[in-house]
N, C-alpha and C positions, 0 to 999 in steps of 0.2 A: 566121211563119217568119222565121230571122234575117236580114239582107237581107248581101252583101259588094260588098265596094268598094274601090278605094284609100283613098278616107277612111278607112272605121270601120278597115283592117287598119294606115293609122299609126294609129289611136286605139290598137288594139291594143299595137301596140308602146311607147306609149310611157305607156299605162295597163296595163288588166288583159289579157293578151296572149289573152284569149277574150273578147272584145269583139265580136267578129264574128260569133262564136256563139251569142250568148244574143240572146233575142227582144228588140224596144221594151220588151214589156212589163216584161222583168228589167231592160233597160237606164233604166226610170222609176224601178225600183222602189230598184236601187244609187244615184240619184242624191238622193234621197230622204232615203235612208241614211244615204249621206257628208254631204249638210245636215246632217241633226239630231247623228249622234250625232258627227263628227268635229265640228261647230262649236261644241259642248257641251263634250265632252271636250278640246279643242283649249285653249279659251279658260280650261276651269276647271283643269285642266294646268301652262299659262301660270302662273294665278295662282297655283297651290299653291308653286309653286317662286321665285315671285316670295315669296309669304310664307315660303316656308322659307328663301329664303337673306336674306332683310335682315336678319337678324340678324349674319351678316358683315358685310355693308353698313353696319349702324348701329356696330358697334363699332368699325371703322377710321375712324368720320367723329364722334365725341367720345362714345359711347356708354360708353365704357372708362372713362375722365375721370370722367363725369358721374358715375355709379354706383359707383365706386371699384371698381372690377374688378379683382384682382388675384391672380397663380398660376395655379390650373387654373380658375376661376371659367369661364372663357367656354366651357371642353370641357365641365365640369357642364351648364352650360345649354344645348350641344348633348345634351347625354347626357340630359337630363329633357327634350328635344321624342324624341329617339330610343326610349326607352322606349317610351312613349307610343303612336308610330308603330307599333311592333311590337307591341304589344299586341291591337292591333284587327285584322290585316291577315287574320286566318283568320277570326275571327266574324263579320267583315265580308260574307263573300262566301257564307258560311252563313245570313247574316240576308236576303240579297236573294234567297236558295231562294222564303223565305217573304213578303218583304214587294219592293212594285216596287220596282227600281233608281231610278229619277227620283226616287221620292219621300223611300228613303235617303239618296241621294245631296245629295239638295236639303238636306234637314235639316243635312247635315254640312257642308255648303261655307256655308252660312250662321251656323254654330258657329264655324268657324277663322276666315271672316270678321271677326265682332265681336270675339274673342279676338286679331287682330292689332292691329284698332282699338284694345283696350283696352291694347295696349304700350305708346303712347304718353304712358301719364301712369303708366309707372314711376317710382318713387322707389328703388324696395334692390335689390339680386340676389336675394332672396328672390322678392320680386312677378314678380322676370322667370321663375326659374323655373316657380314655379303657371301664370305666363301660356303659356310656351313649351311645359309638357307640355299642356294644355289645346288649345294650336294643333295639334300631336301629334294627339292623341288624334281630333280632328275631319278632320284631314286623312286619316285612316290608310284611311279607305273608298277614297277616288278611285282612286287607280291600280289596286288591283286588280280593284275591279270594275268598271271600263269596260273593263280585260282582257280581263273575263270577258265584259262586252257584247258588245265587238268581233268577241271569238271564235265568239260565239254565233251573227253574225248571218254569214259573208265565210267565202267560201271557200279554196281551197289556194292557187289565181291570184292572189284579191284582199286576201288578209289581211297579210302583213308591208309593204307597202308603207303600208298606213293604220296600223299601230304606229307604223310609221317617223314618220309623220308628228306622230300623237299624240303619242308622243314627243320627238317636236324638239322641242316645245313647251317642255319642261325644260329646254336649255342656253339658248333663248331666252328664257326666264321670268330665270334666273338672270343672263343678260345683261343686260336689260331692269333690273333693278333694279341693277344698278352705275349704267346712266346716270340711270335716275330719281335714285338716290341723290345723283347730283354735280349734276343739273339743281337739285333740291329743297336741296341744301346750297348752291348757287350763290343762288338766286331767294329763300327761304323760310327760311333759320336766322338765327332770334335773331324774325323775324315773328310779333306779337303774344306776345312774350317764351319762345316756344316753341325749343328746338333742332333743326336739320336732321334731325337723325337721328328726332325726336319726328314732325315732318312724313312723313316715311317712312310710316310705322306708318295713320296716319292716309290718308293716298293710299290705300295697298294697301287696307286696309280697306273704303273707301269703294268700291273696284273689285272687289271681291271679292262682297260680298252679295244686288248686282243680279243675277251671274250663277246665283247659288245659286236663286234665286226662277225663273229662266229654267230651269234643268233640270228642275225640277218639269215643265213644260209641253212641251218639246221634246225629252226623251231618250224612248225609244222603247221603251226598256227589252228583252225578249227577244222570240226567233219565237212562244214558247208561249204568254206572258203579256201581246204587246204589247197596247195599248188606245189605241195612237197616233195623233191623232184626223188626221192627217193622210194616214192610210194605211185604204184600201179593202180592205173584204174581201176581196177578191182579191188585195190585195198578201200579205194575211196570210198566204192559203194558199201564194200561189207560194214565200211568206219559208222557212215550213216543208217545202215541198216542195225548197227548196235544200238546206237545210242535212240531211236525212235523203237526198240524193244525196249527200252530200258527207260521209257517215260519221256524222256531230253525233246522238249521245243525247238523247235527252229526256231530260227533268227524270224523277225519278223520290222517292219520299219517301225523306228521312235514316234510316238507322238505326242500330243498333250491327253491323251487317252491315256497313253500309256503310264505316264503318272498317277493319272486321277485311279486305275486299276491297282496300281503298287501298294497307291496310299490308302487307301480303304480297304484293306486286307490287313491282319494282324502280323504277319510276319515281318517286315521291315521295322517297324519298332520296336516288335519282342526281342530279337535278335540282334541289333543294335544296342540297345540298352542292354541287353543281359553280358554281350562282347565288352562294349566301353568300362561297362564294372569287372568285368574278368581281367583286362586288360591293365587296367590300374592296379589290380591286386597284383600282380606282378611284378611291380617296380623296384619292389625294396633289396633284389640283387644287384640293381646298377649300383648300390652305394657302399660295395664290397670294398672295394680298393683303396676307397675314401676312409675309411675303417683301420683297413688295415696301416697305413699312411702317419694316421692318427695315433696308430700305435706304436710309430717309428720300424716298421719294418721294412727290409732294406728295398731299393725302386726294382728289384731283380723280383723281390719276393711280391712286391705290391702286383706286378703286372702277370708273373704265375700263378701265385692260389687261388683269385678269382676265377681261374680256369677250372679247376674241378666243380665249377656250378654250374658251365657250361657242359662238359662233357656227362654230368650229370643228367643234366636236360637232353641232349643228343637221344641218348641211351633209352630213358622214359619215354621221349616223345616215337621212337620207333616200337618200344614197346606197346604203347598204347594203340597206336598204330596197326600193329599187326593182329593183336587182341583184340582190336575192335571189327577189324573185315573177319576174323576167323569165328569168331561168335555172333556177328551179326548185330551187338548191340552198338549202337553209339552213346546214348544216355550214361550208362555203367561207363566206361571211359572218361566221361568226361565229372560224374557227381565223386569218382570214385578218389584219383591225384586234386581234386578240385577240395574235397572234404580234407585229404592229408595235408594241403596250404596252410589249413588252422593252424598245425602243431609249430614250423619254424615261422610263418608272420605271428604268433600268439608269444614268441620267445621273445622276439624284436621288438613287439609291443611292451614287452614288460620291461625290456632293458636290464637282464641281470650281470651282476657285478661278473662272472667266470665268463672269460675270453674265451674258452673250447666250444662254452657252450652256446657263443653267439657264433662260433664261427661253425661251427653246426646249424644253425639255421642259417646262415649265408647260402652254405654250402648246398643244403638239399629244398630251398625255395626253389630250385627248377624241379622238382618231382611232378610239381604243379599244374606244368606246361603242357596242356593239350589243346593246344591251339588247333591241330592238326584235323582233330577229332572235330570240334564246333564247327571249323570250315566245311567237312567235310558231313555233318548234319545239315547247315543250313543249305547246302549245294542240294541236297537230297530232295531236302520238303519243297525247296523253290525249284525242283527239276523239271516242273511241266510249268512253266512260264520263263525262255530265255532272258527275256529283258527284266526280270524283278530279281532271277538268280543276279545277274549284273550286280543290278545297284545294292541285293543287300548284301554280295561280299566286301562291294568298295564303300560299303557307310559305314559297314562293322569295324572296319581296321582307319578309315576317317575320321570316322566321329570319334574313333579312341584316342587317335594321334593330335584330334580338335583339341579334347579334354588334356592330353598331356600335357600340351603347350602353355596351357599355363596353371594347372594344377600343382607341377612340381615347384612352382613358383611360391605356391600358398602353404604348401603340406613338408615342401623340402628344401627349404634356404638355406644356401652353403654357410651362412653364418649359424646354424645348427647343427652343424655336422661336430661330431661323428651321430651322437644319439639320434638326433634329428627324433625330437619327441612330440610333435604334430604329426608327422610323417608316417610312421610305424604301425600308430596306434589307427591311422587314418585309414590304412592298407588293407589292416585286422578286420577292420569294420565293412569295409568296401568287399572284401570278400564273402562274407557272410552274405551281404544283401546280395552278390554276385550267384549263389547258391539259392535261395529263393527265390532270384530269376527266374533259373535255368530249370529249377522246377516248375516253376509255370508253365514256361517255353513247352514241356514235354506234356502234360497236360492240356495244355492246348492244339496239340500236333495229336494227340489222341483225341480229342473230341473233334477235329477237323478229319482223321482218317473212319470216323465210324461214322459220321454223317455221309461222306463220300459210300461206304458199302453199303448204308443202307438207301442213297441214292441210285447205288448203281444196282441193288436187288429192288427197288422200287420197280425201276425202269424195265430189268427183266419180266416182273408178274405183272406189267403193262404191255410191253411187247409180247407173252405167252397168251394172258388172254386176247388178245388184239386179233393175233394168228387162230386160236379156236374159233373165237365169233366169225371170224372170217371163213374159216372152213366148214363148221356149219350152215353159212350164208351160200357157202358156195353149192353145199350138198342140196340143199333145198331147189337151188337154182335148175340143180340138175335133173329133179323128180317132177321140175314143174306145179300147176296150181291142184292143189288138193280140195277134192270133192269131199263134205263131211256133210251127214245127215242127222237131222237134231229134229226130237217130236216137242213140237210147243203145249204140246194138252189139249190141241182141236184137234186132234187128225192129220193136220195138214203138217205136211214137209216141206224143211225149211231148208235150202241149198244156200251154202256157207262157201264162200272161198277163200282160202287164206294164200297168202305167196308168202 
């Protein structure tokens, strides 16, 4: 029995707001949980973003120089790690149906691992790109499918707040490697005839492989499939017994059904398209440093200030996060930092002459970021069909990373930076329609849950009359045939039986 108190109801409040409700035993079982697979996913998170952004890092700190980088060369080799990225994001989460998460997972964080490491003894832009789509290609598991983990195992209470959190991880990952980068170019360039930016490569590397070898052993993997040696049979069942209270499909086998059901349903498209436009509106803090660069500020200064956009974003995204499980909305969360976008991409669009005031929209474009929140909507609405939850968390973050690959190509050529006046204005605009998306998204997910009650109160005033006529059927049964006497206007009596 769950026990109440002033403690556990602030615990409530200021965790999963039914705290008070669930037994010790669920409260071992969530704690458990949150170890493995948020210190998993948290950590290997961290690192993926930490490997995906030094590649900024390394370029504003001689990278450019060294390799003779020159025109769009430095978008090409975002655009061959984004390829890449997109490539894997839906087979990815198809392949963990069949094979454990931990042990996919592992394999791939120790792939981009050594693949960072090996940047370090670039010689052409050639080798960077092979290397960069390779890091790509290994990276492109993670995010989706601890998603998909997360979602599998956390309920309506307790799920967007642990996104939030897994998520933060990414502006702090990307923060994290500006000041590595200026620590490492302070302490470490020219060390043992090597370049700062070369040292980079080599850190991340080196911190990245351990943790790959760890999620083999501590992710948990799903309710159906775990073998988590850390968890009692009895956690297993209760794991299961949560999430089929909580609407969650089982796994069931892929088929070509299984598509033809996905696709004839509106949610894989609404939410795909409304992600891919959210997702683009984004972009315009990667070209912070580029900015700053432009304005000769020193490479110490280039690879720190960008970092207050990040921990900017960290901060928001756990706010939003915890606001959205404590009130129960998702929509407000996500129309609410989504509407305050306008104000610094609308700066950036304009392009004004005061440097404060563009580094003021640099700076608070991550307010933006509720990525946390959409993930952890769309896991919601797609909760009673396993296999369509799958595929539309890995198209949302695919087809984003499809479109990146060569969008920045069209909207953001390094041969226009710093203004980059296609780019900004393209951003401004893409958000907007990104917001009349997401309002449809929501009106349609209400006219999809009121068709559902009033299917399911159909169904009941079928089933109640079904059981009357039937108990009437029965009472009669039980009085036997009934003798009625009726005068026809002769006289004569007319015997009637009715059953």
């Amino acid at each position: 029995m769950a026990e109440n108190g002033p403690k556990r109801s602030f615990r409530s409040f200021i965790w999963d707001t039914d705290t008070h409700l669930k037994t010790k035993e669920e409260r071992k079982l969530l704690r458990k949980l949150d170890f493995s697979i948020l210190t998993i996913g948290c950590l290997g998170f961290f690192l993926k973003y930490l490997d995906q952004g030094n590649l900024a890092n390394a370029y504003v700190s001689g990278m450019q120089e060294d390799l003779r980088m020159y025109g769009n060369q430095y978008t090409y080799a975002g655009t061959a790690y984004t390829v890449a990225y997109a490539l894997m994001q839906v087979p990815s989460t198809l392949i963990i149906q069949k094979i454990r998460p931990s042990y996919w997972l592992a394999l791939m964080e120790i792939g981009w691992g050594t693949f960072t490491f090996a940047q370090a003894g670039l010689h052409n832009v050639t080798q960077l790109y092979i290397f960069r789509f390779l890091v790509g290609f290994f990276e492109s598991s993670f995010f989706p499918c601890l998603l998909f983990v997360l979602g599998s195992w956390y309920t309506k209470t307790e799920l967007a707040k642990r996104v939030a959190i897994f998520h933060m991880t990414a502006p702090l990952g990307s923060a994290f490697g500006g000041y590595l980068q200026a620590a490492v170019y302070k302490s470490l360039d020219g060390h043992s005839g090597l370049a700062g930016w070369r040292w980079l490569y080599i850190v991340c590397g080196c911190m990245t492989v351990p943790v790959g070898f760890a999620t083999a052993f501590f992710l948990p993997d799903t309710p159906y499939t775990t073998r988590a040696w850390f968890l009692s049979k009895e956690e297993c069942e209760l794991a299961i017994d949560r999430v089929q209270r909580a609407g969650k499909a089982p796994p069931v086998k892929i088929t070509v059904s299984t598509f033809k059901r996905i696709f004839t349903r509106w949610r894989w498209y609404a939410f795909t398209l409304g992600y891919v436009l959210y997702g683009t509106s984004c972009q315009a803090s990667g070209y912070f440093g580029i900015w700053l660069k432009a304005e000769h500020f020193s490479v110490v200064a280039r690879n720190v200030i960008p970092t207050g956009t990040n921990l900017i974003s960290a901060f928001c995204i756990v706010m939003w996060g915890f606001g959205s499980d404590y009130t129960g909305s998702r929509i407000a969360f996500i129309l609410g930092p989504l509407t305050y976008g306008l104000i610094p991409n609308g700066i950036l669009a304009v392009w004004p002459n005061s440097i404060h005031l563009k580094e003021f929209a640099f700076l608070t474009t991550g307010v933006q970021l509720m990525t946390a929140i959409f993930y952890t909507w769309a896991n919601e609405i797609c909760a009673g069909d396993n296999e369509e939850r799958a595929l539309v968390i890995s198209s949302m973050n695919g087809m984003q990373y499809a479109v990146a690959a060569w969008l920045p190509i069209v909207i953001f050529p390094q041969t226009m930076a710093p203004t980059f006046r296609r780019g900004f204005p393209a951003t401004f605009g893409i958000l907007i329609a990104a917001l009349i998306i997401i309002v449809g998204i929501q009106l349609l997910a209400l006219r999809e849950r009121r068709q559902k009650a009033r299917d399911t109160e159909n169904n009941e005033v079928s089933s109640t009359d079904g059981r009357v006529l039937k108990d009437a059927e029965y009472e009669n049964d039980k009085k036997g045939p009934d003798v009625a006497t009726k005068d026809d206007g002769r006289g004569d009596i007319e015997k009637k039986v009715s059953i």
